[in-house]
C-alpha positions as CSV (number, residue, x, y, z in Angstrom):
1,X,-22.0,-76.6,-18.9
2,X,-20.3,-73.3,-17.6
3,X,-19.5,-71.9,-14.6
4,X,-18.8,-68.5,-13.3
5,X,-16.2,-67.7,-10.9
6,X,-18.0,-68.2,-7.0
7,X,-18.5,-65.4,-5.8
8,X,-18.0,-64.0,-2.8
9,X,-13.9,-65.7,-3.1
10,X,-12.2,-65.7,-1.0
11,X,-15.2,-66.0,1.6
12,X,-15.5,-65.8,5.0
13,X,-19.5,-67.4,5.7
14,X,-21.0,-68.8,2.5
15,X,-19.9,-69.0,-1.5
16,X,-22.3,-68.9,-4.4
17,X,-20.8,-71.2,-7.6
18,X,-23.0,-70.3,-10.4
19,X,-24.0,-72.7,-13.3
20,X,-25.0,-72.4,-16.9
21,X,-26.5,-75.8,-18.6
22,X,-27.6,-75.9,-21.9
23,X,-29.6,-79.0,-21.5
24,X,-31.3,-80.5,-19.1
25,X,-28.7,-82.9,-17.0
26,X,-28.0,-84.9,-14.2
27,X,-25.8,-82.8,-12.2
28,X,-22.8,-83.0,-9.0
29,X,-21.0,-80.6,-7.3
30,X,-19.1,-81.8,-4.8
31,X,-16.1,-80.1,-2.7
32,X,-12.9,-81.0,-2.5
33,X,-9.8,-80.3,0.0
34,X,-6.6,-79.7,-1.5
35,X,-5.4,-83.1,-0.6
36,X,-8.3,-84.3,-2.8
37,X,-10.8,-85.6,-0.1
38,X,-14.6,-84.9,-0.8
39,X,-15.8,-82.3,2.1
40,X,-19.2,-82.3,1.6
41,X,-21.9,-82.8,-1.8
42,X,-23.6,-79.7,-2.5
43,X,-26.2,-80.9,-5.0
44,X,-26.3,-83.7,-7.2
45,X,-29.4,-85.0,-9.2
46,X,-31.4,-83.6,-12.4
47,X,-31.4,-79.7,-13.5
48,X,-33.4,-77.9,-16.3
49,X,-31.2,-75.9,-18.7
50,X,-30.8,-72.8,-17.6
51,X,-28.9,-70.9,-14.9
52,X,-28.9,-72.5,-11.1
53,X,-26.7,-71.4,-8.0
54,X,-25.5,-73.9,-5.6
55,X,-24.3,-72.3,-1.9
56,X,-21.6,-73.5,0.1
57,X,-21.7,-72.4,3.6
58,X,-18.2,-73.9,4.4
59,X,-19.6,-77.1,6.7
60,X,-18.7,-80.3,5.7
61,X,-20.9,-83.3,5.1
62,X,-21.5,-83.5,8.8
63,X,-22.3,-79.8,9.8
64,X,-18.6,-79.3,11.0
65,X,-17.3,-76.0,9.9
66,X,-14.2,-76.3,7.6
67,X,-11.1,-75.2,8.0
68,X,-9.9,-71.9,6.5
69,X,-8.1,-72.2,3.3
70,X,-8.3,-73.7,-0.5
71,X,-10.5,-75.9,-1.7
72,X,-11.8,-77.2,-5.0
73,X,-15.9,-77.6,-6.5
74,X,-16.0,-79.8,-8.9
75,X,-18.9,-79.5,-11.0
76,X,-20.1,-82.3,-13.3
77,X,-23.1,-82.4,-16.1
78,X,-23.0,-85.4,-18.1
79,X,-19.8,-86.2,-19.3
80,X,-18.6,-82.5,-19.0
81,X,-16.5,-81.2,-15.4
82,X,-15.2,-78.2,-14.5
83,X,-13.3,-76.8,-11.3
84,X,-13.3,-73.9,-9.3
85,X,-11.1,-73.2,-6.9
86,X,-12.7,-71.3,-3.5
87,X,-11.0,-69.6,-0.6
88,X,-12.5,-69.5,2.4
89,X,-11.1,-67.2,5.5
90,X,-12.2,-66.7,8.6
């Protein structure tokens, strides 16, 4: 698994995280507030090897728009994880 750098960050409406897999894998990305608290799942389930773009459009898990400021997307394939860290401003 690898991972760009989102892109637009720091945002203002929605963030794209890119991901690479080389194999086929069951897949989260979830994100997190600093304080460690998961906002909102993005996607989790199976993804073909490849490229794939998961959006965030800064709600959390019940539509609610989240606050400006850092927060964390963890992405996990497998065994592997790796974090990005996303700005949002509004």
């Amino acid at each position: 698994i690898s991972a760009n750098p989102a892109h637009p960050n720091p945002f203002a409406e929605i963030t794209t995280v890119p991901i690479e897999l080389g194999e086929a894998s069951t897949v989260e990305v979830a994100i997190y507030d600093v304080q460690g608290r998961k906002i909102r799942t993005l996607r989790a389930g199976h993804l073909t090897i490849g490229h794939h773009a998961v959006i965030w459009d800064g709600r959390d898990e019940g539509g609610e728009q989240a606050s400006s400021g850092a927060y964390v997307a963890v992405i996990r394939a497998g065994k592997a994880e790796l974090t990005r860290t996303l700005v949002m401003i509004r």
